[in-house]
C-alpha positions as CSV (number, residue, x, y, z in Angstrom):
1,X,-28.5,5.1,-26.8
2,X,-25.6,2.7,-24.8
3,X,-26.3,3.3,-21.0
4,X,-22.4,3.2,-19.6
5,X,-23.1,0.3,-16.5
6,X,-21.3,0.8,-13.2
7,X,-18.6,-1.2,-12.2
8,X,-18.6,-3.6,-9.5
9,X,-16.3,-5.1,-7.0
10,X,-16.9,-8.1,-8.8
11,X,-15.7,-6.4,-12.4
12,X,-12.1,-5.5,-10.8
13,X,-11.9,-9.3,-9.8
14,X,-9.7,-11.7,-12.0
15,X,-10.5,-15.5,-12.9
16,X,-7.0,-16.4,-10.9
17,X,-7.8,-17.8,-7.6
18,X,-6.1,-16.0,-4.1
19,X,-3.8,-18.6,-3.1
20,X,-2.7,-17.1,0.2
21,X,-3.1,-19.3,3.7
22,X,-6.6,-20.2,5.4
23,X,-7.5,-16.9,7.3
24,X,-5.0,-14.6,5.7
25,X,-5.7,-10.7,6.4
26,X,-4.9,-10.6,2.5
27,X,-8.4,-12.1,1.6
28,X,-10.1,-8.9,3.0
29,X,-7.9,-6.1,1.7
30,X,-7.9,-7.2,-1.9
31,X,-11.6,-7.6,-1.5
32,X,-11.7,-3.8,0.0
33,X,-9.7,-2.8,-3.0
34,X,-12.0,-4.0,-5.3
35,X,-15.0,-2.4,-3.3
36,X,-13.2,1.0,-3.7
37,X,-12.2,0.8,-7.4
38,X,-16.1,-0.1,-7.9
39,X,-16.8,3.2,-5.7
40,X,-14.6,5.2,-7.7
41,X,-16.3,4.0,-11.1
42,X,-12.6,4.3,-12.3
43,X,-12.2,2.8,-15.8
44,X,-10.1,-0.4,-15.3
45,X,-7.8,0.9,-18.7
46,X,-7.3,3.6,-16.6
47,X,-5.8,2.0,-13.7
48,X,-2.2,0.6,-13.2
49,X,-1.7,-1.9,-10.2
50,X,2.3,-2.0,-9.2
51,X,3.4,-4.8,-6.7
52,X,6.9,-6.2,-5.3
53,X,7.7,-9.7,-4.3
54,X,5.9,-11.5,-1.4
55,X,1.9,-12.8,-0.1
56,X,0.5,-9.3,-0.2
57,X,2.3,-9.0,-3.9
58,X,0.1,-11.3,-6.0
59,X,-2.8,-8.8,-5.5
60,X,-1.9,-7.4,-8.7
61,X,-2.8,-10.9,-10.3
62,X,-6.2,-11.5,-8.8
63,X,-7.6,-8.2,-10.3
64,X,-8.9,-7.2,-13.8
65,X,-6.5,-4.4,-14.5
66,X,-3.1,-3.4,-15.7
67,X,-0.5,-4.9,-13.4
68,X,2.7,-5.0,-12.7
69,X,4.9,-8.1,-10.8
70,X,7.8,-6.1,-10.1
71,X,11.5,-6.9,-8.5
72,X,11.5,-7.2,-4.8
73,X,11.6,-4.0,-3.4
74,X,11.1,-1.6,-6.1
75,X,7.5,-1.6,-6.8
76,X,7.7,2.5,-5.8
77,X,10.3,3.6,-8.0
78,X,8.3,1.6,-11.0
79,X,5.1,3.1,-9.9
80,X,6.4,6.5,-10.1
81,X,7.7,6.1,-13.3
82,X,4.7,4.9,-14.9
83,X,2.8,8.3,-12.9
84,X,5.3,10.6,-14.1
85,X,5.0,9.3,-17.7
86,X,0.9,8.5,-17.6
87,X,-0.3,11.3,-15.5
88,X,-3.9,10.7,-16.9
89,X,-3.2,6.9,-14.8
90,X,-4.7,6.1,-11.1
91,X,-1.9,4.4,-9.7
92,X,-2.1,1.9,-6.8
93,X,1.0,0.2,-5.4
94,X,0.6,-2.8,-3.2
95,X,3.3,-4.4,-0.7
96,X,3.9,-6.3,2.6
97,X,6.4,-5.0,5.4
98,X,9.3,-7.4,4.2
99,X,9.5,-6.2,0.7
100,X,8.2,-1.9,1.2
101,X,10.6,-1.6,4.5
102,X,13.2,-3.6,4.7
103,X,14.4,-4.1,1.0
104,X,12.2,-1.3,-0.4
105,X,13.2,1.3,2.5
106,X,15.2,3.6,0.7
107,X,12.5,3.8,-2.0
108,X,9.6,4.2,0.8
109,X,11.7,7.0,1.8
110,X,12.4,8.7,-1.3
111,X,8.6,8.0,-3.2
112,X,7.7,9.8,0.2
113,X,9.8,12.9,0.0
114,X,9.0,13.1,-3.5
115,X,5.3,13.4,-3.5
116,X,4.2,11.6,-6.4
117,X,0.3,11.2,-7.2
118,X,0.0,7.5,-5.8
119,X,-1.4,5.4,-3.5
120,X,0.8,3.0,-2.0
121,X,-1.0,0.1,0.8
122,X,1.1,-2.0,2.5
123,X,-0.3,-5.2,4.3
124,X,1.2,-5.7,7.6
125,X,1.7,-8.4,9.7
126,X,5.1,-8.1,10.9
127,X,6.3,-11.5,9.6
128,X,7.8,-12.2,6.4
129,X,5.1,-15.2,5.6
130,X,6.0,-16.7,2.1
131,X,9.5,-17.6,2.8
132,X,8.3,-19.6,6.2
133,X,7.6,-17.3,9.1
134,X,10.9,-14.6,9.7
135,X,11.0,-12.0,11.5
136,X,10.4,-8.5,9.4
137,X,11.1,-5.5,9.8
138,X,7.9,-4.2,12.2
139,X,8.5,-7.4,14.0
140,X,8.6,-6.9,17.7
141,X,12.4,-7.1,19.3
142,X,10.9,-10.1,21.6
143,X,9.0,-12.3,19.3
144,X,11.0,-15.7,19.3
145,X,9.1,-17.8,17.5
146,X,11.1,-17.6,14.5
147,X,14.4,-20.6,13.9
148,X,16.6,-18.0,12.9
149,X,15.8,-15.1,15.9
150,X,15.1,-17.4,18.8
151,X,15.8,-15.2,21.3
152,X,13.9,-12.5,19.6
153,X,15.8,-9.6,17.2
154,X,16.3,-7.4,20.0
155,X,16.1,-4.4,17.9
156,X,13.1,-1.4,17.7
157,X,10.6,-2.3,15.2
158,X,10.2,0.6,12.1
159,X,7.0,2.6,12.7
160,X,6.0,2.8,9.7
161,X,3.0,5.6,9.5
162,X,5.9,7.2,11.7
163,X,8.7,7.2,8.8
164,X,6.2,8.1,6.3
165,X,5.1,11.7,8.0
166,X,8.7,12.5,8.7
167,X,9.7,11.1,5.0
168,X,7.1,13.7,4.0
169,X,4.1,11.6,2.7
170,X,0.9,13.9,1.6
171,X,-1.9,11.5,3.0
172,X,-1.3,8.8,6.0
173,X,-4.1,6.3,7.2
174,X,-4.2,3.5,9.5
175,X,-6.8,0.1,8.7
176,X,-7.3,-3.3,10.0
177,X,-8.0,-6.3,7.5
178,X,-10.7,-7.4,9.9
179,X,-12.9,-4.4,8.7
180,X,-12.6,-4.3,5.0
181,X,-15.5,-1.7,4.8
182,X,-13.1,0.8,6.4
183,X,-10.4,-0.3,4.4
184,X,-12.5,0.5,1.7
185,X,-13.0,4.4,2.7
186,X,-9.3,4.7,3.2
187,X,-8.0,3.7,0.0
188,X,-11.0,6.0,-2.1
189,X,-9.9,8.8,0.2
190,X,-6.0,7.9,-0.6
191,X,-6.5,7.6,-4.0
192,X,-8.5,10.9,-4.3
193,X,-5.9,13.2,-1.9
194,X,-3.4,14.6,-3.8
195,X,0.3,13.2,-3.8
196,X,1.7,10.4,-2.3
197,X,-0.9,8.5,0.3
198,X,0.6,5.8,2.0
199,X,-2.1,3.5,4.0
200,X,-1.2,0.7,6.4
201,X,-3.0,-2.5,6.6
202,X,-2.7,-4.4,9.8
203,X,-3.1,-7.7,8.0
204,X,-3.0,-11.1,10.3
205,X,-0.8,-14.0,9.8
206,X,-2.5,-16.2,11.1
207,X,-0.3,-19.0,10.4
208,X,3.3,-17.8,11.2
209,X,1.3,-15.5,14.1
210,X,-1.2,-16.5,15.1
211,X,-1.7,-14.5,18.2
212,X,-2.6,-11.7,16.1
213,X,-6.2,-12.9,16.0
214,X,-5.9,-10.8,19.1
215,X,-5.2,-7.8,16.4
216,X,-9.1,-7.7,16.8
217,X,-9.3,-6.4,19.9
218,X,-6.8,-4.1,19.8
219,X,-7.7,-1.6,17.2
220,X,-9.6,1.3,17.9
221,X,-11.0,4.5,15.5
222,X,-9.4,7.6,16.0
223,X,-11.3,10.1,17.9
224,X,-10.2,13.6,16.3
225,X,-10.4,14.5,13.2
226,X,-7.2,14.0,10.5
227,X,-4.3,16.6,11.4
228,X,-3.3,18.7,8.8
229,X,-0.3,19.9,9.9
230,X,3.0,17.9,10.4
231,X,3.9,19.2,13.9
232,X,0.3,18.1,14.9
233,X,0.3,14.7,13.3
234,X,4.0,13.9,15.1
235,X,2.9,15.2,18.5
236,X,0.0,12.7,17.9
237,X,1.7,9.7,16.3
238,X,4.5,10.2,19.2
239,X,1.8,8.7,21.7
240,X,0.3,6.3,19.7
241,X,-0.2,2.5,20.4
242,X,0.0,1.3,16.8
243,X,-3.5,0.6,16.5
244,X,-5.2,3.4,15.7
245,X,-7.0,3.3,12.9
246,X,-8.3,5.8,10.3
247,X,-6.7,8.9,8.7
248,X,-4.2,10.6,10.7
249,X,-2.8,13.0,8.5
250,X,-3.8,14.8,5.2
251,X,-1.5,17.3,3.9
252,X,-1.9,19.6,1.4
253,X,1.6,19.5,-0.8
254,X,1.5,20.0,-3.9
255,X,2.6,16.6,-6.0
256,X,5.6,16.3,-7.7
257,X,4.7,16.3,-11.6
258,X,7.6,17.7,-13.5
259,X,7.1,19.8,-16.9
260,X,6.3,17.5,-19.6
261,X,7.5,19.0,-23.2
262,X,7.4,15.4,-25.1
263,X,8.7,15.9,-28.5
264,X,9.8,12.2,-29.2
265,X,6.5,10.4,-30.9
266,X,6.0,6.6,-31.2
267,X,7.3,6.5,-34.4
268,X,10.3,8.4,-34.0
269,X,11.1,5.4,-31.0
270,X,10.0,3.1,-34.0
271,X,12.5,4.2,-36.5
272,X,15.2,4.1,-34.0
273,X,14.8,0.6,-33.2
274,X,14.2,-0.4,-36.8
275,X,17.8,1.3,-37.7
């Protein structure tokens, strides 16, 4: 009789070594990812990882599943078509501020308003760190440490758990690197809510910024429970500081799965290529 193991964190991890910077917030969040695919005792065949361009987009390499190094930007639309074709798939997208909100806004919007089943995590540290320390799109309008904004940006930051409730997302959480166990939770309660769950990672540079060491003293878990109803969750967000951390909304849309009458078999697609 074969007694079926349980994966561990350890299973999910790849032989490629993490070659981010000394003290990166990315360290912790792909070892909370692994720590939650290990909780979920999800099959790794079953499991697609989808990533743009940038630090927080390697993830996909340093884990034992299938992955995907996409174009800059369009991780989401990639994701959702591998979803809508796979349905049987858990699919996890992975992303930094730079390459989900600045180049990969529209999609953020539209994967958002859409609903697909998928979990989307984007690390956050509100400098775009691989090409040298520019300012990104949640970058502060005053932060002038950058050669190419020296006097600061001057312009509002995107909120991004903000734009994703108005965008529509199903599922919207708040975590800190610093605290990987909690990131853990939110990304098995992401994966398992319906739809589209979008979970931000505040994630420390700590060599392009490294006042956000001070990150650590800043966040704080939220005291009521996740709102359920948009009105609720925007009269909350409206006051919030940005470092709340937890789930602060879980909706209850249905996901966007269209009918699926597939008629075309491999080797019809076979024959077609062969004539």
């Amino acid at each position: 009789m074969n007694v079926q193991v349980p994966l561990t964190a350890q299973d999910f991890k790849s032989d490629v070594k993490p070659i981010w910077c000394p003290g990166c917030g990315d360290y912790a969040v792909l070892s909370a990812i692994t720590k939650a695919l290990a909780e979920l005792d999800t099959p790794r065949e079953k499991i697609a990882f989808i990533s743009g361009i940038g630090c927080s987009s390697r993830i996909p390499a340093y884990t034992n599943l299938y992955g995907f190094h996409g174009v800059h930007g369009r991780a989401l639309p990639i994701a959702a078509g591998v979803k809508l074709a796979r349905p049987d798939l858990t699919v996890i997208v992975a992303g930094g501020d730079g390459d989900g909100l600045s180049i990969g806004g529209n999609h953020f919007l539209h994967a958002c308003r859409r609903n697909v089943d998928m979990t989307y995590v984007i690390m956050d540290n509100e400098v775009y760190g691989m090409t040298k320390g520019q300012a990104s799109p949640t970058t502060s309008p005053d932060w002038c440490k950058s050669k190419l904004t020296p006097e600061g940006t001057g312009i509002s930051p995107v909120e991004p758990i903000r734009l994703a409730l108005a965008a529509g997302a199903n599922f919207i959480a708040r975590g800190f690197a610093g605290n990987p166990a909690e990131v853990a939770r939110l990304i098995v309660e992401g994966i398992a809510h319906p739809g589209f769950s979008f979970i931000q990672i505040l994630s420390p540079c700590v060599t392009y910024r490294p006042e956000e060491r001070e990150w650590k003293q800043a966040v704080h878990a939220s005291e009521t429970e996740p709102a359920q109803i948009m009105a609720e969750a925007m009269h909350r967000l409206a006051a919030d500081d940005g470092f709340t951390t937890g789930v602060l909304f879980a909706g209850n849309r249905a996901p966007f799965m269209p009918a699926r009458d597939v008629k075309t078999t491999i080797a019809d697609i076979e024959r077609k290529f062969a004539s």
